[in-house]
C-alpha positions as a Markdown table, in Angstrom:
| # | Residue | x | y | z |
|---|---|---|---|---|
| 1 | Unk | -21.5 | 27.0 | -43.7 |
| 2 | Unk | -23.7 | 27.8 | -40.5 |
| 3 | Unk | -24.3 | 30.7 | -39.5 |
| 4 | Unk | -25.9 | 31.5 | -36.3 |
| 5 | Unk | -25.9 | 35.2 | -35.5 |
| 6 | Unk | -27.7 | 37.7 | -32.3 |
| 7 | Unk | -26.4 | 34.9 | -30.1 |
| 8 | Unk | -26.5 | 34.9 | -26.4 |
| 9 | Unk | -23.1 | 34.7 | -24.8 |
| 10 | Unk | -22.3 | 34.7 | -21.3 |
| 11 | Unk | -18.4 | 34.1 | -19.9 |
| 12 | Unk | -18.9 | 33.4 | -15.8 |
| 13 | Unk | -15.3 | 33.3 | -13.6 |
| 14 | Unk | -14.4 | 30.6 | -12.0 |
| 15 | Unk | -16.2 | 31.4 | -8.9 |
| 16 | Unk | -19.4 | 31.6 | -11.0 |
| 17 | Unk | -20.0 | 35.4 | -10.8 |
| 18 | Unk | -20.2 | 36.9 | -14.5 |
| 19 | Unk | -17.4 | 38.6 | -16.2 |
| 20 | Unk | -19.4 | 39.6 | -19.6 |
| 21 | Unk | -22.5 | 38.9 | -21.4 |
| 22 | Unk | -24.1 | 40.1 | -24.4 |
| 23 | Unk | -27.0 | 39.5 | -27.2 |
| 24 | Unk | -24.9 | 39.9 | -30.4 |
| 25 | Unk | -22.4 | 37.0 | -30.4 |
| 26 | Unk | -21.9 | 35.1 | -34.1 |
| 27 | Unk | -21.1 | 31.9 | -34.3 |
| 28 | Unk | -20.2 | 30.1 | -38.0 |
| 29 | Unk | -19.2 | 26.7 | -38.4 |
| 30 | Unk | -17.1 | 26.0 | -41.5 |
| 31 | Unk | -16.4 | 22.3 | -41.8 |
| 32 | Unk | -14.7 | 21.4 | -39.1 |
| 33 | Unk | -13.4 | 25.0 | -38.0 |
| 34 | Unk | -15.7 | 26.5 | -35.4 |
| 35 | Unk | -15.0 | 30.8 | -35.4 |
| 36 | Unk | -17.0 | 32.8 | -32.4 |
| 37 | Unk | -16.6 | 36.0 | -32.3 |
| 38 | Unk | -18.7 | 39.1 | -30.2 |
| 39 | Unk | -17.6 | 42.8 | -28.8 |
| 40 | Unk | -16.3 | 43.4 | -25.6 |
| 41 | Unk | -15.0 | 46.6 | -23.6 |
| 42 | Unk | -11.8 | 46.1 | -25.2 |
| 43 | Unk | -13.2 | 45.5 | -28.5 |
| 44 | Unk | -13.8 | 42.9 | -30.5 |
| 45 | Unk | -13.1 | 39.2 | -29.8 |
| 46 | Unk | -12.6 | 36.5 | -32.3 |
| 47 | Unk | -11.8 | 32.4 | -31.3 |
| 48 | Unk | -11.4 | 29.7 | -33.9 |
| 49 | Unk | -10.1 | 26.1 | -33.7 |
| 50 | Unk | -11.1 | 23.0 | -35.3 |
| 51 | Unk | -13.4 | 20.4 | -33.9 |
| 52 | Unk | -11.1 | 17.9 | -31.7 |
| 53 | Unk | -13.6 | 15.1 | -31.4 |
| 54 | Unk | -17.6 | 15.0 | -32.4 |
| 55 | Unk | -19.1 | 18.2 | -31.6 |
| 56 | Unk | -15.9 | 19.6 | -29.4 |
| 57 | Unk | -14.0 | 22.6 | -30.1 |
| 58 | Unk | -10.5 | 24.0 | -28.8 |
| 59 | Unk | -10.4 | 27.8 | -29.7 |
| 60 | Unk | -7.6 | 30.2 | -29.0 |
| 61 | Unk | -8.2 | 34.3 | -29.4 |
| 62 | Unk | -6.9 | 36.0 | -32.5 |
| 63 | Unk | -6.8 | 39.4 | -30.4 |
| 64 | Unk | -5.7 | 38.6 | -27.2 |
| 65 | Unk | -4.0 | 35.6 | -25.0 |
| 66 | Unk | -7.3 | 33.6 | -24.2 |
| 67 | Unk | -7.7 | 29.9 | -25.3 |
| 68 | Unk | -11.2 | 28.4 | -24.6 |
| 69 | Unk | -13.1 | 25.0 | -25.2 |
| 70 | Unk | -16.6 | 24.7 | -26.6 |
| 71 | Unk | -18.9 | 21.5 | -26.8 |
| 72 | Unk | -22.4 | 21.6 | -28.8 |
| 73 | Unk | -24.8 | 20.6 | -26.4 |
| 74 | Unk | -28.5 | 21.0 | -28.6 |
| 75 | Unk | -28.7 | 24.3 | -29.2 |
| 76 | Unk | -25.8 | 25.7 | -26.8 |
| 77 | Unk | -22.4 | 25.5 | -26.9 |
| 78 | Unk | -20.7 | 25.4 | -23.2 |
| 79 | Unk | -17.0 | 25.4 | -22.0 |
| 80 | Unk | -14.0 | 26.9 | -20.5 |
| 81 | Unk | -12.0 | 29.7 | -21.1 |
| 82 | Unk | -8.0 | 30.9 | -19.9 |
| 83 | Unk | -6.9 | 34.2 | -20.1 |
| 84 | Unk | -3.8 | 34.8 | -18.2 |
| 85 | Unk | -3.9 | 33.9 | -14.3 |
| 86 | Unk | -8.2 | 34.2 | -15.0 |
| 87 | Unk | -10.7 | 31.4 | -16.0 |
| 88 | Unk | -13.9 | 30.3 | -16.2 |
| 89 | Unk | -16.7 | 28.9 | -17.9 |
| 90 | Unk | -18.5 | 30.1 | -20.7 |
| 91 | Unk | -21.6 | 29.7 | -22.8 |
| 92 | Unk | -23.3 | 30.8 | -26.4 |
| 93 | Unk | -27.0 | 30.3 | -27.0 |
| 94 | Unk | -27.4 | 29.9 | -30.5 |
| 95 | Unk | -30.0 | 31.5 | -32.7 |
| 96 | Unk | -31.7 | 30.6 | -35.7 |
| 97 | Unk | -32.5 | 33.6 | -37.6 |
């Protein structure tokens, strides 16, 4: 299973301003099930959901009522994310270790 760990995150809103960012995102991969999960104000915020199609992910928050999409794209993942009336765009850096 692939870990990538210390990974830059950054969720932007949807007018492109940031909403949260942070070096110490992880990111595993096991088989088909993509988990990301990373620390926020609130606490700590885990997403998993299987791989839809080749390299793209629907994810929904075990901790809060978000639901996001991720799509590898080389060594980033990028997507969208829905919390409530707010949404955006987000992306993870990932980092080999």
């Amino acid at each position: 299973m692939p870990v990538w760990s210390a990974c830059r995150l950054v969720l932007l809103s949807q007018d492109g301003s940031p909403v949260f960012e942070c070096d110490d995102g992880e990111v595993r991969l096991d088989g088909t099930v993509l988990l990301v999960s990373y620390f926020d104000d609130q606490g700590p915020v885990v997403l998993a959901g299987p791989e839809e199609s080749d390299g793209h992910f629907r994810l929904v928050a075990r901790s809060r009522p978000r639901t996001a999409t991720l799509s590898r794209a080389g060594d980033r993942l990028e997507g969208d994310w829905v919390e409530g009336d707010e949404r955006g765009t987000w992306w993870i850096a990932l980092r080999n270790d």
